[in-house]
N, C-alpha and C positions, 0 to 999 in steps of 0.2 A: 878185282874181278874183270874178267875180259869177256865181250858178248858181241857175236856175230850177226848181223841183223842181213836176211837177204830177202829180197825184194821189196814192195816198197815204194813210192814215189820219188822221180829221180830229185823234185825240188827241195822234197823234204829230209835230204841227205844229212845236210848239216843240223836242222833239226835234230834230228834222231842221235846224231852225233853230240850233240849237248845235251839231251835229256840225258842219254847214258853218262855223263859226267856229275851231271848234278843228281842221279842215282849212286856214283862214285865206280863209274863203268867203265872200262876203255871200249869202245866200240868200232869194229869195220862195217862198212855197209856196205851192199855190192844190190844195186838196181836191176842191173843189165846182166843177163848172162853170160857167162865168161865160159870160153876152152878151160880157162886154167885155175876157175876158182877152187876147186878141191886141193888144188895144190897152196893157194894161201888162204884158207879156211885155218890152218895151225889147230892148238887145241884151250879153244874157249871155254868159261865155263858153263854157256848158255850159248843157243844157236835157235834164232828166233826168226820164224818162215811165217810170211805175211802171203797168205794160201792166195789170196786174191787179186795177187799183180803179178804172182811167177807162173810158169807155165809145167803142166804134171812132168814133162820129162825132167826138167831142175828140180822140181821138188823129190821125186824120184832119185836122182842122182846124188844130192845134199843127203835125204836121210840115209841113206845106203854108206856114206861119208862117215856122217856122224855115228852109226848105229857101231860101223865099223871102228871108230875113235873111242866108243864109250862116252858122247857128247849130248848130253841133255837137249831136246829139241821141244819149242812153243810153238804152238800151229798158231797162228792166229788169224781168221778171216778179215777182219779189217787193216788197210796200213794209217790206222790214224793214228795221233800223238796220246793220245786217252788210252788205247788199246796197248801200245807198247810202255805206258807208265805204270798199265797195272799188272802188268809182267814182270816189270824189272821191281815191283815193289813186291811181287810173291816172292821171286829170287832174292830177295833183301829177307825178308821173313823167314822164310826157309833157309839161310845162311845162317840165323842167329840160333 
C-alpha cells in the first residue's frame, strides 16, 4: 500500500515515514508546499492532509487532485504520531 501524507511537521518527516512502514506503508511526505507536488502525488491508496499545518489554498489544490485521481483523502486536524496511526490502522481494517 502506498500513502501520501502532506503536511505536517517538517521534523517529524521521517517519523511518519516509519510508522507508515511498520503499518506496512510506502509513504511520501511533502511538508512544504510545492509548484509541483500534484505532479508527484502519482496514485496512492490513501492521501492524508494534516488540516492544521497546510494552508486552505493547498488543501484546495490536493483534494481537487485527488477527487480528480479517484484517491481516498484523511482530513486529519492534528499532525501528531497518534493521529496518523489511527488512520493507517482504519486503512488496514478497511483493506481486510
Amino acid at each position: 500500500m502506498s500513502v501520501v501524507i502532506v503536511g505536517g511537521n517538517e521534523r517529524m518527516a521521517t517519523q511518519y515515514e516509519n510508522i507508515c512502514k511498520e503499518h506496512g506503508c510506502k509513504a511520501k511526505v511533502f511538508t512544504k508546499e510545492n509548484s509541483s507536488l500534484r505532479k508527484k502525488l502519482g496514485s496512492p491508496d490513501l492521501l492524508i492532509l494534516f488540516i492544521s499545518t497546510v494552508s486552505h489554498k493547498m488543501v484546495l489544490s490536493i483534494t481537487q487532485e485527488a477527487k480528480k485521481n479517484a484517491i481516498p483523502v484523511a482530513r486529519i486536524h492534528t499532525s501528531s504520531v497518534t493521529a496518523l496511526k489511527t488512520a493507517l490502522a482504519e486503512l488496514n481494517s478497511a483493506a481486510l
